[in-house]
N, C-alpha and C positions, 0 to 999 in steps of 0.2 A: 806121280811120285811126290810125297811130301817134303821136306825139309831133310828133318831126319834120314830118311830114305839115300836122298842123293847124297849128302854130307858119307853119306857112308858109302856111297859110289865113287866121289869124288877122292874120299879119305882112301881108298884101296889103292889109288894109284900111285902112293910111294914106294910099294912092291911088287909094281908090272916089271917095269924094268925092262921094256920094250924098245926094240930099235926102232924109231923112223927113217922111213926111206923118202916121205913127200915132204917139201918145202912150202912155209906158206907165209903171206903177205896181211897185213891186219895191223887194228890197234884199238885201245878204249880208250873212251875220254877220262876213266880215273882207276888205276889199276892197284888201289888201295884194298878194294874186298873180292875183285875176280880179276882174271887175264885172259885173252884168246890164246892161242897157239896148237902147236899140236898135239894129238889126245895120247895120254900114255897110260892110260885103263885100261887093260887086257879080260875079256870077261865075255867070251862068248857063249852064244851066237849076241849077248844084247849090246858089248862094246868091243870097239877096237881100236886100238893102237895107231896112232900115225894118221888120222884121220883129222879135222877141223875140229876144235874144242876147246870147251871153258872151263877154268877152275882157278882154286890160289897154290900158293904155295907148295903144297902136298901133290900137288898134280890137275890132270887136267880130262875130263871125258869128252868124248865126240856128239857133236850135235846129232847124230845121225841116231845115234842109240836113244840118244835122248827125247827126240820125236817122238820114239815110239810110248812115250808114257805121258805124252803130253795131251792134251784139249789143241783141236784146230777150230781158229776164226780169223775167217778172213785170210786166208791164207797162211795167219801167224800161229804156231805152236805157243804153247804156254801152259807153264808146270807153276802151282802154287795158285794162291790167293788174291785176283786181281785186284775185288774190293776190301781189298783194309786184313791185315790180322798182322801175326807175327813171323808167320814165314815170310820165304825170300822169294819170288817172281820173277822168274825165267820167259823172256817174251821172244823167240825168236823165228827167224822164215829162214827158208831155202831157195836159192835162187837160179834157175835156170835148171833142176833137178841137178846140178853139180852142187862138190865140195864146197860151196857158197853158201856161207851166212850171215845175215846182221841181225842184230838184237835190242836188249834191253835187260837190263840186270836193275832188282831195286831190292831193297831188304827188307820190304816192306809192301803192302799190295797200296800203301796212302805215298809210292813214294817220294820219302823222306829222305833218303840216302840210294842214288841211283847212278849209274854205269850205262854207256849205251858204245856199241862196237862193231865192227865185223869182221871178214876174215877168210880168204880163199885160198883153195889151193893156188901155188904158183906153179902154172903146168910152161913146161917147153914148150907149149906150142899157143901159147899167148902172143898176141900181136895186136898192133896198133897200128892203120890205116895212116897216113898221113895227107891222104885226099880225101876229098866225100864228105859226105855227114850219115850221122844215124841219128834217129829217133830210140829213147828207150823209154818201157814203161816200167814205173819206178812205182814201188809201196817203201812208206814209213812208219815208224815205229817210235812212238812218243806218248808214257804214259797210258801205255797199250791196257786197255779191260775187256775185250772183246768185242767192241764196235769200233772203235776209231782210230783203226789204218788208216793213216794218210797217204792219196795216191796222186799220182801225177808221170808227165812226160819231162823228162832229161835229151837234151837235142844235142850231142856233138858235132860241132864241123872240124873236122881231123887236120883239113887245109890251113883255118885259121888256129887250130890249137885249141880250142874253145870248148867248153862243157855250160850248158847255161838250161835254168829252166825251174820249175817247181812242182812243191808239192804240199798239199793241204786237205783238210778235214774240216771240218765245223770251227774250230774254236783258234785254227794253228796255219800257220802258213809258211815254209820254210823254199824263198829263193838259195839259186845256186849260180854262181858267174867264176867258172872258176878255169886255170891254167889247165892244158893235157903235154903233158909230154911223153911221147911216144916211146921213146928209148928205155923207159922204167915201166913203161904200162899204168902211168898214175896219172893224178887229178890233182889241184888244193887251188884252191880260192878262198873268194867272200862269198860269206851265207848273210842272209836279212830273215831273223824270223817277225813275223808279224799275229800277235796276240794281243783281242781287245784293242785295233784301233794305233799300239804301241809296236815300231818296229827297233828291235835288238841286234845288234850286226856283230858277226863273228868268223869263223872260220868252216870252208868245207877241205876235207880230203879224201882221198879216197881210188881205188885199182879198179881196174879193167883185167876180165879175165875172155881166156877162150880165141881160139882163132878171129882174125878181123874184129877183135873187141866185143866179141857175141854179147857179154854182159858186164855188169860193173858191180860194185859194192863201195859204202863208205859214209860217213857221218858227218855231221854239222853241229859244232860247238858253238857256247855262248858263254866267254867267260862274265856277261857281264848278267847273264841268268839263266845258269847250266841249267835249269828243270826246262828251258826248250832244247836241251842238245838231244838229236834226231839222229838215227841209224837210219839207212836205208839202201837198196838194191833192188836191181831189175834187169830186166833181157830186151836185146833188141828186138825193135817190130820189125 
């Protein structure tokens, strides 16, 4: 789907005017040109309402419709022009084949003005171990072109409260050391990205979804050089 296209997807949905019934958990690093939240494009069989989604102001479509008009690499959907033009690049995955998504928003395929986020259902039957540990296998999303997902392992020990681990690609490296607190099903720490030799310290946060913490979602900021702030999510092994 090109620019135009979706704009006029997205632009329908100030007259769906659809209830939602599902709740959901998320955020972006700059919510100046898109937002996550819930989808309220009514437009079937290709959208629906009340489902996981991005858009501004006017509203918002569901990543799940939106798949379907996308290019898949590497696991990561993407709508638009990786290498360079005018349109806007839509970089996102789905996780654990649930309501889970993190992404990558840029207005541009060189970008120059970019958004990175995620965003799950909050289902009632999320839970948070507070013994044990899990391993999760985690992909990233940073200046995605269709080779370089960044993957790695996320190890929580639920006993100690603890989320620690990385994840990297050729050029990027993005540690994680961050708080879990059970009671909210969430994550925030310190992130260390390291590029070229140089490491950048910032912030991670981010939810745990699904019985026993099955998977997670959530992002890593860098105010001191947002072009490494990284989405990412994954499922327990």
């Amino acid at each position: 789907m090109n620019r135009t296209a979706l704009a006029l997807v997205i632009s329908s949905a100030m007259f769906a005017g659809a209830a939602h019934s599902a709740t959901f958990v998320g955020t972006q690093s700059d919510s100046t040109n898109v937002e996550v939240g819930a989808s309220t494009v009514s437009a079937a069989p290709a959208h629906v309402a009340g489902r996981a989604g991005i858009g501004g102001a006017r509203g918002k479509v569901d990543f799940q419709g939106l798949s379907n008009y996308a290019t898949l690499n590497q696991g990561i959907h993407q709508i638009g022009n990786p290498h360079g033009g005018s349109s806007a690049v839509y970089s996102f995955a789905q996780v654990a084949s649930q309501d889970i998504w993190f992404g990558e928003w840029s207005s541009d395929g060189n970008f120059t003005d970019r958004t990175v986020y995620y965003i799950g259902e909050d289902d009632v039957n999320t839970s948070v171990p507070t013994t044990g540990t899990a391993s999760y296998n985690v992909k990233g999303v940073n200046h995605f072109d269709g080779t370089n997902a960044l993957a790695g392992t996320l190890t929580a020990d639920f006993g100690a409260q603890t989320l620690a681990g990385s994840i990297s690609n050729a050029s990027l490296k993005i540690e994680v050391d961050a708080f879990v607190n059970s009671s909210t099903a969430s994550f925030s720490g310190d992130a260390i990205a390291t590029a070229g030799g140089v490491d950048t310290f910032g912030d991670a946060q981010g939810h745990f979804f699904g019985a026993d913490a099955a998977a997670l979602a959530g992002i890593a900021t860098f105010a001191g050089n947002s072009q490494h702030d990284t989405a990412f999510g994954g499922a327990k092994q």
